[in-house]
C-alpha positions in Angstrom: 0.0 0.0 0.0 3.0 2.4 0.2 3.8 2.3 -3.0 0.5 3.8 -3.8 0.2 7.4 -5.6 -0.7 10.5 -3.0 -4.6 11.3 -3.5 -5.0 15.2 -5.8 -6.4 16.5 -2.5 -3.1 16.2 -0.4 -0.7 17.6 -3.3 -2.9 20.7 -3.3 -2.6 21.4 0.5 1.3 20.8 0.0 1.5 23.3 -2.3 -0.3 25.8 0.1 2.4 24.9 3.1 4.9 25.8 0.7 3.8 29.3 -0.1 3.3 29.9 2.8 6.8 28.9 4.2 8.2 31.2 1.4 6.2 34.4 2.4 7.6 33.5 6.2 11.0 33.5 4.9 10.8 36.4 2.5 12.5 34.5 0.1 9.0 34.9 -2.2 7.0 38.3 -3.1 5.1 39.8 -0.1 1.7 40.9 0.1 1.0 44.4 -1.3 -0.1 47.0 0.9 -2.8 49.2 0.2 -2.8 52.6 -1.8 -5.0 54.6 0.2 -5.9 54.5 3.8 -9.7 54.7 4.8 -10.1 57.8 5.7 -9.0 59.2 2.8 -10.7 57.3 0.9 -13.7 58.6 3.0 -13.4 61.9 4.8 -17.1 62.4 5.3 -17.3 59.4 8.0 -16.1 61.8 11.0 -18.2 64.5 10.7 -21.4 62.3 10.5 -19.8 60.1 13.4 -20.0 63.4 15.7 -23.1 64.9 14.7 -24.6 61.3 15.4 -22.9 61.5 18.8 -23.9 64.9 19.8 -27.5 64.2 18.2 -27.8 61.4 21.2 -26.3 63.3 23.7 -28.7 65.9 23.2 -31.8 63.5 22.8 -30.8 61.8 26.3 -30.2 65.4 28.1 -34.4 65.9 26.8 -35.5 62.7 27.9 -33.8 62.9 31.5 -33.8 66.8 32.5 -37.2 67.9 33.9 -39.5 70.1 32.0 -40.1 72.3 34.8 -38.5 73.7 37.8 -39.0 74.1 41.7 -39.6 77.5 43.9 -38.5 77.2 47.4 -40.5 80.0 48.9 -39.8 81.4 53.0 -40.9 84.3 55.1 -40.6 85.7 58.5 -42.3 85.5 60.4 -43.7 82.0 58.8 -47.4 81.1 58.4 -48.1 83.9 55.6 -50.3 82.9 52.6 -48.5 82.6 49.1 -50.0 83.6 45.6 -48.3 82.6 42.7 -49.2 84.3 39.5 -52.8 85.5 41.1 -53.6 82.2 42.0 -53.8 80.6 46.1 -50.3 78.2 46.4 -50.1 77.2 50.1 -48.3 79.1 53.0 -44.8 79.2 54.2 -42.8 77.5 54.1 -43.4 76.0 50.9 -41.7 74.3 48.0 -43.6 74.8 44.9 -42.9 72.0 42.2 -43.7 71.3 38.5 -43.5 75.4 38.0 -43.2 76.3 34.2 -39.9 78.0 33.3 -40.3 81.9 33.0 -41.0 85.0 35.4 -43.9 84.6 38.1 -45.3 87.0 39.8 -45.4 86.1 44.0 -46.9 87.7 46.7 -46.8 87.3 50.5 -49.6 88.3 53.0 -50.1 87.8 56.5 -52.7 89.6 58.8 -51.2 92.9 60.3 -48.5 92.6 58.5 -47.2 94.6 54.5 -48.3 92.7 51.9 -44.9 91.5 50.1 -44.5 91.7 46.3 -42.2 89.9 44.4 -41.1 87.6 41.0 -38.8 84.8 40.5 -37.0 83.4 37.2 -37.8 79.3 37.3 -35.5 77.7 34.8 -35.5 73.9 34.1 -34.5 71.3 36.8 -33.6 74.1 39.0 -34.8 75.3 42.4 -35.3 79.4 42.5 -35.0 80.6 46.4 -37.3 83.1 47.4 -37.2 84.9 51.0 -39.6 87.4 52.1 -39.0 89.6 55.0 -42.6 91.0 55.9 -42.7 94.8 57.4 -45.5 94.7 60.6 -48.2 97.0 59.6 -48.8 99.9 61.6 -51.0 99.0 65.0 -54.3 100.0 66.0 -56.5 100.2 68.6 -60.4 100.3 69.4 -61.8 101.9 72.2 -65.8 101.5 72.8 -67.1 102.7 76.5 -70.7 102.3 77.8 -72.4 104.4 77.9 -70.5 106.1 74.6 -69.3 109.3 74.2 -66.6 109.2 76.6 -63.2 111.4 75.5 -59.7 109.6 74.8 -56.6 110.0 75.7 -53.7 108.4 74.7 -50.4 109.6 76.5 -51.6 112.6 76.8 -53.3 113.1 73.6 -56.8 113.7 72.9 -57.5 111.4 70.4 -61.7 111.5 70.2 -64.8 109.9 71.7 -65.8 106.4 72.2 -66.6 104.2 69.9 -63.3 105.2 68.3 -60.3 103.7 66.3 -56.9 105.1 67.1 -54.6 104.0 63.7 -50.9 104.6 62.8 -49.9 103.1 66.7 -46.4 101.3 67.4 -45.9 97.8 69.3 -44.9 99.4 72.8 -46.9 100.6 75.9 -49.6 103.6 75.8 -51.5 105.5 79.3 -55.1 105.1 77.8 -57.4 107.3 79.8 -61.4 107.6 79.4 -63.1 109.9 80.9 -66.8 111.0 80.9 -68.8 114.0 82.3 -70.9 112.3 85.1 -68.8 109.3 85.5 -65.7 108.7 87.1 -62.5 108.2 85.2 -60.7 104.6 84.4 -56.4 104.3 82.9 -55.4 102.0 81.9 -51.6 100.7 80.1 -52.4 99.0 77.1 -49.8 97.0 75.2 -50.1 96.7 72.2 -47.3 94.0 71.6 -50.1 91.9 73.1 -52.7 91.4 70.3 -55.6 91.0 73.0 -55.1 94.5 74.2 -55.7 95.7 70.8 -59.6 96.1 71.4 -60.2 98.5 75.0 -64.2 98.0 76.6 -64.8 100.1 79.5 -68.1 100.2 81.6 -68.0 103.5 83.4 -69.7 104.3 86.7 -71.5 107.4 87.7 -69.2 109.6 90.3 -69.8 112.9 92.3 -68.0 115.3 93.9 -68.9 119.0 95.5 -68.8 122.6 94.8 -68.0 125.5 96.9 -67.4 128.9 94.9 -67.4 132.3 96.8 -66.9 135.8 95.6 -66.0 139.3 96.1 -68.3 141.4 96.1 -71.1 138.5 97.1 -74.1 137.6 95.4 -72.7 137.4 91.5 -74.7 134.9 89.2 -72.4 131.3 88.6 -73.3 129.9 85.5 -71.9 126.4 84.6 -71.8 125.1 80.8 -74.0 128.5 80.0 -76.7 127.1 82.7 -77.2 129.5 86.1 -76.2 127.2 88.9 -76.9 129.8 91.9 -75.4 132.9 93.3 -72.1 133.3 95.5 -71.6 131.8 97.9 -72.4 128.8 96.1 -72.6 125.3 97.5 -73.5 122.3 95.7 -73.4 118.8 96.7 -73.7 115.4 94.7 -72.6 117.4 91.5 -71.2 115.0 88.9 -67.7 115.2 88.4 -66.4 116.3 85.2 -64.4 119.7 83.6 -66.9 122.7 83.4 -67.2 126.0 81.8 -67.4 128.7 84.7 -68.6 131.9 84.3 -69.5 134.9 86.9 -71.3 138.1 86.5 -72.2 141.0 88.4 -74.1 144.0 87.3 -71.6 147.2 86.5 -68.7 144.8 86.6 -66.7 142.7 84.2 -67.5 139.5 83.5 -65.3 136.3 85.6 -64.6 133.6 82.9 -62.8 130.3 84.1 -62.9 126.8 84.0 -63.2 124.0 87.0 -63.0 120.8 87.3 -64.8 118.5 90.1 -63.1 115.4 91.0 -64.7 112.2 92.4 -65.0 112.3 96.5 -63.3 116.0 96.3 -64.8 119.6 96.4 -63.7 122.2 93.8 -63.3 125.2 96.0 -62.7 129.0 94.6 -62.8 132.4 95.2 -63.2 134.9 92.6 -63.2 138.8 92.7 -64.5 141.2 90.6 -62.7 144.0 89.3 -64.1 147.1 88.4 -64.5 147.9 84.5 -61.5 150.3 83.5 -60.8 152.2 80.2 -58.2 154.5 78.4 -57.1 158.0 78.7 -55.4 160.8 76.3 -54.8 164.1 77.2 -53.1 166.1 75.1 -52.4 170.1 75.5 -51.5 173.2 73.6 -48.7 173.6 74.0 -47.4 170.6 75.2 -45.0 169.9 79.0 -48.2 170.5 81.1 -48.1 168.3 84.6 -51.4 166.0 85.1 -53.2 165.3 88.2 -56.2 162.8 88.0 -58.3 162.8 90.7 -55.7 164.6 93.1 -53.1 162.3 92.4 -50.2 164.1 90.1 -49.2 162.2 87.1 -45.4 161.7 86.7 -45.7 162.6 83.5 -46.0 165.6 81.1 -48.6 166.1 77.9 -49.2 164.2 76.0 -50.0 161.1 78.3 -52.2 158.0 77.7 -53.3 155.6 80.6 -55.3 152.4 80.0 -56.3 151.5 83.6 -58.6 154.1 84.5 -62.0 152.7 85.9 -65.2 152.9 84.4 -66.8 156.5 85.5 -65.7 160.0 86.1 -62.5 161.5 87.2 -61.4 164.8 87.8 -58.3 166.2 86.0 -56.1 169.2 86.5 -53.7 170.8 83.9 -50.8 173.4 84.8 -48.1 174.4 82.8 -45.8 178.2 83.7 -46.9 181.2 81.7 -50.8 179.4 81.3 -53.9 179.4 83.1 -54.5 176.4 85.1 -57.3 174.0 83.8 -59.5 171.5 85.0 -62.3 169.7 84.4 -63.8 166.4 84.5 -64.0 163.0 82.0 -65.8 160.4 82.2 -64.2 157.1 81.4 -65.8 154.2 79.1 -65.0 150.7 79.9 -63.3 149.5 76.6 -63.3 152.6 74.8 -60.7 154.9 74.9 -61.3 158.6 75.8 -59.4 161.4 74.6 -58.8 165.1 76.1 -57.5 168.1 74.4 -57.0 171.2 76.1 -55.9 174.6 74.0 -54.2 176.3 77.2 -54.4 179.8 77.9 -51.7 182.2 78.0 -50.8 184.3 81.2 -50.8 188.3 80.5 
């Protein structure tokens, strides 16, 4: 069986184990190379290989980024109510999600405080911080009394009568006083850091006092608010206390105006005198330098002379100046209206 010829089939795959030895050796022809690399041979495969990158870049930042943002939103003090774009959104603190990108509007309210105004920029998958720092309105304060009517004051300023509203206060402490003809008086400190205190009731009580008014000369009219209460000497018990509009006449003599006030459990006590109605005087000669005497008193001074505090009635006057004929005579003085005498002297011979 040796002897036997080799099959077609083997001498072929000889032949290849040769060749290949050869190209191993470098004794045969080596394989060529190529005449152009790829990307010369195509120079439009980069470009299209980034745009295709960047294309899915920017399709997975759409698909994975939010479409909206977030609006963390604080005041102080906390508790205020938030509207967002004119519409009700909660109270504070609040964190607002699934807000469209743009400008909203934003405003903060809380009772007695400023109203706070506001906008903030919401971007996409961002979280816009917004902090409001509320301004405490101005304080007030209500004052109702029974009965009503009563005047008050608040440290020391009238402010008006019951039922009343005092605005534009501050948060600190305020002397509230009500007071009422007829009833007796009530302070009170009111706080108004304390909320409760903001609203004043007071129930007033009736209160008396007493009267005692004397005057000089005795028996003059007393007339309290306009209304004739007696004549001096004037005692009056029981009268409700309360401030008063006094006024005292006597015929031929000058009104008394004044005021009193009668306190509860006291006696308002006073004694007035009348003074006798007085007027003015010129006197004024020809020629002038002429000494006065008025009812026998001399004058220390020379025409022309005025006085203003002459009573009411007449009074005798005497002129005399050197070289001129004495002169006297007598004037009669006007309460209120000034009086004037001139005298032509006469010369001496």
């Amino acid at each position: 069986m040796s002897d036997q010829p080799l099959p077609p089939e083997r001498d072929h795959i000889d032949e290849l184990l040769g060749s290949l030895q050869k190209d191993r050796s470098g004794s045969e022809t080596a394989v060529p190379k190529s005449p152009h690399p790829w990307h010369r041979r195509y120079p439009w495969i980069i470009p299209v290989a980034v745009i295709a990158v960047a294309g899915i870049v920017a399709a997975a930042w759409l698909l994975l980024t939010p479409r909206t943002g977030t609006i963390n939103i604080r005041s102080f003090p906390a508790g205020a109510s938030i509207v967002l774009d004119g519409q009700p959104a909660g109270s504070t603190p609040a964190v607002l999600t699934h807000v469209a990108p743009g400008t909203h509007t934003i405003q903060i309210r809380l009772t007695n405080w400023d109203d706070w105004s506001g906008s903030a920029t919401v971007e996409r998958g961002t979280t816009t911080q917004v902090i409001a720092n509320l301004v405490h309105a101005a304080y007030s304060m209500t004052v109702a009394s029974t009965p009503p009517g009563a005047s008050v004051t608040l440290d020391g300023v009238v402010k008006g009568v019951t039922p009343l509203t005092v605005t534009g206060l501050k948060p600190r402490s305020y002397t509230l006083i009500v007071k009422l003809k007829g009833y007796a008086a009530i302070t009170r400190t009111v706080n108004l850091l304390d909320s409760a205190q903001e609203s004043q009731i007071f129930s007033l009580s009736p209160a008396f006092g007493k009267v005692h008014i004397t005057s000089t000369p005795v028996g003059a009219q007393v007339f309290v608010d306009d209304e004739l209460a007696g004549t001096t000497p004037l005692s009056l018990n029981d009268f409700p206390v309360g401030d008063y509009a006094l006024r005292l006449t006597f015929d031929g003599l000058k009104d008394i105006i004044d005021r009193m006030t009668v306190g509860e459990k006291t006696t308002f006590t006073k004694d007035f005198k009348f003074e006798a109605p007085r007027g003015g005087l010129t006197i004024t000669t020809d020629p002038p330098g002429a000494s006065i005497t008025i009812d026998g008193t001399l004058v220390g001074s020379l025409t022309p002379f005025s006085v203003s505090t002459l009573k009411e009635g007449a009074h005798q006057v005497f002129l005399y100046l050197d070289g001129f004929l004495p002169w006297s005579g007598e004037v009669v003085v006007v309460n209120d209206q000034p009086v004037t005498l001139n005298v032509q002297l006469t010369k001496l011979q």
